[in-house]
N, C-alpha and C positions, 0 to 999 in steps of 0.2 A: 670282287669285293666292292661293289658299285654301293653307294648310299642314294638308298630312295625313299624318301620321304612321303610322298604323297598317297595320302589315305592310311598313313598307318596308323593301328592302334597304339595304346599306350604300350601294351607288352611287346610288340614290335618297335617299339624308339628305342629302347633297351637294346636290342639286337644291332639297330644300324648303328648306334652310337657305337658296340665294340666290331662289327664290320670297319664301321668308318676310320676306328684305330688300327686295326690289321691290313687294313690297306697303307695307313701312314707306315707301318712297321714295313710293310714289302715294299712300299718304292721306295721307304730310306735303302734298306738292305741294298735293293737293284741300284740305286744309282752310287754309293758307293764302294758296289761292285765293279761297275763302269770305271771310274774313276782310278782304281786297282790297278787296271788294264786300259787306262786312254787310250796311248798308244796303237793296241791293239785295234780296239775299236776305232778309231780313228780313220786307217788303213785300211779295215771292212768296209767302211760306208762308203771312202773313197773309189773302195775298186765297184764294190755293185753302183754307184749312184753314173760314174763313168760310161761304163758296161753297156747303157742307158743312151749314152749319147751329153750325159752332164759332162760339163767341168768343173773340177775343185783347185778353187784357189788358194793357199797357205799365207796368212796376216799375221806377222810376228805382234805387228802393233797396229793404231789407228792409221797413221799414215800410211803404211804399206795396202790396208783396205780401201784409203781413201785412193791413192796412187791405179789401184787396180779398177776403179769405179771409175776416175775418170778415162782411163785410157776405153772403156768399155762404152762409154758414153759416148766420147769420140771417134770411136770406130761406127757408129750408125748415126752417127751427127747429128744427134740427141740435142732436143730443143727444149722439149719438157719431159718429165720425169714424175710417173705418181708412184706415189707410198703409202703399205699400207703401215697400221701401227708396229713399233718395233723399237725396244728402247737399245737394243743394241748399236741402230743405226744413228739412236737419240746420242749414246755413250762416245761415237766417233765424229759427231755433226755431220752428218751426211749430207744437211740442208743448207748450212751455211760453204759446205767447202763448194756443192754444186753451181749455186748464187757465185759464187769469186767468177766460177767458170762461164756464167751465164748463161745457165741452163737454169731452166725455169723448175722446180720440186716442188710436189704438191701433195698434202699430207689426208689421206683420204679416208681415214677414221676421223668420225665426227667430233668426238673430244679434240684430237690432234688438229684438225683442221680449224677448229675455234681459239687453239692456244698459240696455231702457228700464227692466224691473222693477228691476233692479239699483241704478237712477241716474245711471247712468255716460255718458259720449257713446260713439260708436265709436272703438274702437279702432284701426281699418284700414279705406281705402276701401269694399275688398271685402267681406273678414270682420269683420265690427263684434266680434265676442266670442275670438276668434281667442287671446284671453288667457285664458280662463279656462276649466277645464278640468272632465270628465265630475262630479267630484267638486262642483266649484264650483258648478256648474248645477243638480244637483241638491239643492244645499241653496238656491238662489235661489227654486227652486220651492217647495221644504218651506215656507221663512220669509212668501212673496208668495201663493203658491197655495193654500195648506194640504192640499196628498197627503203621501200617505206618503212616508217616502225610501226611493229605489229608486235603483241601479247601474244598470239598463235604459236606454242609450241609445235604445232604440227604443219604451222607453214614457213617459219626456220627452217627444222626437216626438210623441206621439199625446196626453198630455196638452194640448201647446202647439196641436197641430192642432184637440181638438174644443175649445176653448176659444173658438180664432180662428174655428172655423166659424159660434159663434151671434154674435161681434161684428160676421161680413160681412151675414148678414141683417137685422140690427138697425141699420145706419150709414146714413144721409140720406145720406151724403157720402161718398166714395171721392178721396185725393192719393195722386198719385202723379210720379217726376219724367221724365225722360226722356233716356236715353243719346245721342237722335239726333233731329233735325227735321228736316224732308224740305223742303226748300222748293218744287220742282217741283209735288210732287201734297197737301203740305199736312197734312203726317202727323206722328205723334208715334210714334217707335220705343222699343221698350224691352223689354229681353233680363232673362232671370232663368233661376235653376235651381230654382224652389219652388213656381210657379203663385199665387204671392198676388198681385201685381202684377195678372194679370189677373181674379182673385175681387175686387180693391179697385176696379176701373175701371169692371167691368160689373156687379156686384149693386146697388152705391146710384144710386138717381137722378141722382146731379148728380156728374159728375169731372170733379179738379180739376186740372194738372200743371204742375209747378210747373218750371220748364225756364230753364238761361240764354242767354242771346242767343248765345253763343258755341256751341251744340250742334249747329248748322246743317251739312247737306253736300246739297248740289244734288239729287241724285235718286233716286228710290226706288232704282234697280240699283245705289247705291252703298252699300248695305248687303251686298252679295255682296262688298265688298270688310271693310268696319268690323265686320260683325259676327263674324266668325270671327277677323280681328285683335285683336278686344275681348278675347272670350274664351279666345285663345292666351296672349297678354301676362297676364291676370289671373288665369286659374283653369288653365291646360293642355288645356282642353278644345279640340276641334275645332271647336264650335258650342256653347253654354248651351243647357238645355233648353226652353225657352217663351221665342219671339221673336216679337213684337206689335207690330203700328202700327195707331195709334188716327188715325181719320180725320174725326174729329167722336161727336156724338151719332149717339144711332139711328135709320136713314131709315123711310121708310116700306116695310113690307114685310117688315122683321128684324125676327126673333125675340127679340133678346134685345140686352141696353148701356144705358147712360146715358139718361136723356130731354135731360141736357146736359150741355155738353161746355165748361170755360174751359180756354185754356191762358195760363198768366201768364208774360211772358217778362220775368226777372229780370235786370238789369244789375249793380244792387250792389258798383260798382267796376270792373266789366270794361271798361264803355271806357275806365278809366283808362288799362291794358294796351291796350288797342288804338292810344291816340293816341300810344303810343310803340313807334315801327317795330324800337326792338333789345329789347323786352320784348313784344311783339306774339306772338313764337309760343308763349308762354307759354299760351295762349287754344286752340292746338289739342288741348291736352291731353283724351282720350277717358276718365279717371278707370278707368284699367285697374288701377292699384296695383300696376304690375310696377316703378316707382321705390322703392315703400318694402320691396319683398319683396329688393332685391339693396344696400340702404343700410347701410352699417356701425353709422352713428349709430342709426338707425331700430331694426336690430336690439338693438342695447344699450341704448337709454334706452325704448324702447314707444310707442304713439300719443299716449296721453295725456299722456305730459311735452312735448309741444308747447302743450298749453293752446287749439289752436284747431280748424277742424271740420276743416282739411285740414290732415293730417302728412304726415310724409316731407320727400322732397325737392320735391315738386310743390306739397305746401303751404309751403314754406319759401320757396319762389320767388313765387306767387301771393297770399299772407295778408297783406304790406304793404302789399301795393294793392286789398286790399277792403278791409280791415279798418283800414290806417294804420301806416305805415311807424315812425313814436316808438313804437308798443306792440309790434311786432314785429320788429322791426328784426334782435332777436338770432338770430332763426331760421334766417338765413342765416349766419350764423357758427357754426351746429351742422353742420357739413360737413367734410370731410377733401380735398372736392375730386376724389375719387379717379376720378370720371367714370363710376363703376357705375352709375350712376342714364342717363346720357345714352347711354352704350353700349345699351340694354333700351328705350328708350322706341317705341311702335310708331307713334309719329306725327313721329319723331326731333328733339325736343326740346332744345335744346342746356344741360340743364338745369345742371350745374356751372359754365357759362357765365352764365345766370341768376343764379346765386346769388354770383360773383362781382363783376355790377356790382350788384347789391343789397349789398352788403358799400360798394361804391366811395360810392354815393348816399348813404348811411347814413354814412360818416366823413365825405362832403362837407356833411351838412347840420348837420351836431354832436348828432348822436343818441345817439353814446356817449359814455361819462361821462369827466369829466376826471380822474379818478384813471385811469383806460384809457388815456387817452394818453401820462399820465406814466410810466405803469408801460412800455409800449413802448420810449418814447424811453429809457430807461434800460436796458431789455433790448437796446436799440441800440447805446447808450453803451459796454456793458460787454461784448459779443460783438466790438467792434473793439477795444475794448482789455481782454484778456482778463485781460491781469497783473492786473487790481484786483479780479478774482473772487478770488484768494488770497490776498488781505489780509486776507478777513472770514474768520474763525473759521468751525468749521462749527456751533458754534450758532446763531451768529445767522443762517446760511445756514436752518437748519431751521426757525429761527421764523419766518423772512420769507417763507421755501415754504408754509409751514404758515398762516397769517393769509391767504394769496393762495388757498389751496385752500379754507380755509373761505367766504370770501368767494363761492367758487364754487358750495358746496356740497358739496363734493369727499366729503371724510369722513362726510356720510350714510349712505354705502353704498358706501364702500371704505377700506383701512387707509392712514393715512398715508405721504407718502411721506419718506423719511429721506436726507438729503446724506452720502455718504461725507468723512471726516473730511481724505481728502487729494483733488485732483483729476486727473483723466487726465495732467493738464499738468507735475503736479508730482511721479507717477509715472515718467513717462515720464521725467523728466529725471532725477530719481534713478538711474534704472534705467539708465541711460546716460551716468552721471558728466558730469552738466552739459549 
């Protein structure tokens, strides 16, 4: 069920468009089939990917992955370290704990590598830099890099390339994370359009991949279905350019890969999500980023005013339950509801559903604040009885709009809003003698 676009007639769009949904309809089905039987599959991948010559490591949380990464770092006396994209390893800071250790990590997708110098996390699943534009990049260089500044898109590129080239030769270590696990033949998948991924897996001796339990789908031939859906949903493309599955270290007889090969399979919350069967398909999600490319919210506030590794609506849904539903709670109330997010999802996700009983959980456990609820009950109060909104002056109507907006943060970055002095109600009845 591959959607191809190119060159079709009109009476063929019709065709791909309900292909394009029968294939959402089969990797929902498969991957919360998987999910059925984690477990199961679990314990498949681990024994073929072994078999192999891998190692599989078990991360109840971040630090037990992190714990495992450096002791792996230190047994080859790991100096530098390159990465390819991977927001799993974004989810456990992998950069910041290796820096404590002072081991140098280098982020070798070119969005990643502009947001690392920068400081900043990603911005978007997909496009980590997606914010910041030809102009902006070139002065991250001038100030981090020291070249000249240059308008040359394509000699950025090529500064960022041979830069990245001498850091792949010189790294003990190669992380990277992984789109997809195989658990039949014991594989680790992982799709990209830049080729670093596969420079960071096979130049350093030892790779590491950093995966979560939930990235699982039964069998190698089920990537003719996920990976063209991956890259429709995320980028428009028909396929990404470099699609890899990594099957262990290198056997005898190959030229070229790893001498070894961990893959660490991260939980960090996710069975939380799984022991609950109406928050459970939250776990199929394939991090396509086609929920924050169609989100209203998303559009208007940016990745970064979420404050965590996953934005949008997929992280708004999933970030209570890694992270801890009292620190994020409010995430799910950044939503309109409007179901653009769940209409797009290519594993069909019932995501504005999600973020509704996330909403439910969160008032049921008293996670928001008591001035929140009074403020409600009053906006309850006075919507059934509306006569008592024209009692108050329309000052005190402006200041009390105005203290509740600041409180929001409203007025940072938009003009106040001002109550007309009479209202629709008392218009209207003027205008109609009584």
């Amino acid at each position: 069920a591959r959607l191809e676009v190119s060159g079709a007639r009109p009476g063929q769009v019709v065709l791909l468009v309900e292909l394009h949904d029968l294939a959402r309809s089969r990797a929902a089905y498969l991957k919360a089939g998987v999910l059925e039987k984690l477990d199961e599959y679990l314990l498949q991948f681990e024994a073929a990917f072994t078999a192999r010559g891998g190692r599989v490591v078990w991360a109840s949380d971040a630090q037990e992955a992190l714990d495992e990464i450096g002791r792996l770092t230190e047994a080859r006396n790991a100096r530098t370290v390159v990465k390819a994209k991977s927001m799993t390893t974004e989810e456990i800071h992998v950069n910041k704990y290796l820096q404590s250790r002072g081991v140098e990590s280098v982020e070798t997708d070119l969005g990643e590598y502009i947001v690392q110098l920068n400081g900043e996390r990603p911005y978007h699943i997909v496009t980590p830099a997606m914010h910041l534009s030809k102009a902006d990049i070139a002065a991250i260089f001038v100030k981090h890099l020291g070249i000249e500044h240059t308008d040359d898109a394509q000699q950025l590129v090529l500064t960022a390339r041979h830069l990245l080239r001498d850091k792949y030769t010189a790294a003990e270590v190669g992380i990277t994370g992984g789109n997809f696990l195989i658990a039949q033949e014991g594989g680790v998948a992982v799709t990209e359009n830049e080729g670093n991924a596969r420079l960071s897996a096979t130049f350093p001796k030892l790779h590491i991949a950093v995966v979560g339990i939930e990235k699982l789908i039964p069998q190698l031939t089920d990537l003719d279905l996920f990976w063209p859906l991956l890259s429709t949903s995320g980028t428009g493309q028909q396929v990404t350019v470099y699609n890899t599955v990594y099957f262990g270290p290198r056997q005898p007889g190959e030229p070229d890969g790893p001498e070894e090969m961990v893959v660490i399979l991260l939980d960090n919350g996710r069975t939380n999500l799984l022991a609950r069967p109406d928050r459970r398909e939250a776990l199929r999600c394939i991090r396509c980023g086609a929920c924050l490319n169609v989100c209203p919210v998303y559009k208007n506030i940016g990745g970064h005013t979420y404050e965590t590794t996953y934005s949008g609506p997929i992280g708004s849904v999933i970030s209570p339950h890694l992270s801890g539903l009292k620190e994020h709670q409010h995430l799910s109330f950044a939503s309109s509801l409007c179901g653009a997010c769940t209409s797009v999802c290519p594993v069909r996700i019932n995501l504005h559903n999600l973020l509704l009983l996330n909403r439910q959980e969160s008032v049921r456990e008293g996670h928001n604040a008591p001035v929140e609820k009074i403020a409600i009950g009053l906006w309850r109060w006075s919507m059934r009885h509306r006569w008592a909104l024209d009692i108050l002056p329309g000052r005190l109507k402006d200041f009390s709009l105005g203290y509740l907006l600041d409180q929001a943060g409203w007025r940072k970055r938009r003009e106040s809003l001002k109550v007309a002095d009479k209202s629709f109600r008392e218009l209207w009845k003027a205008s109609h003698n009584g």
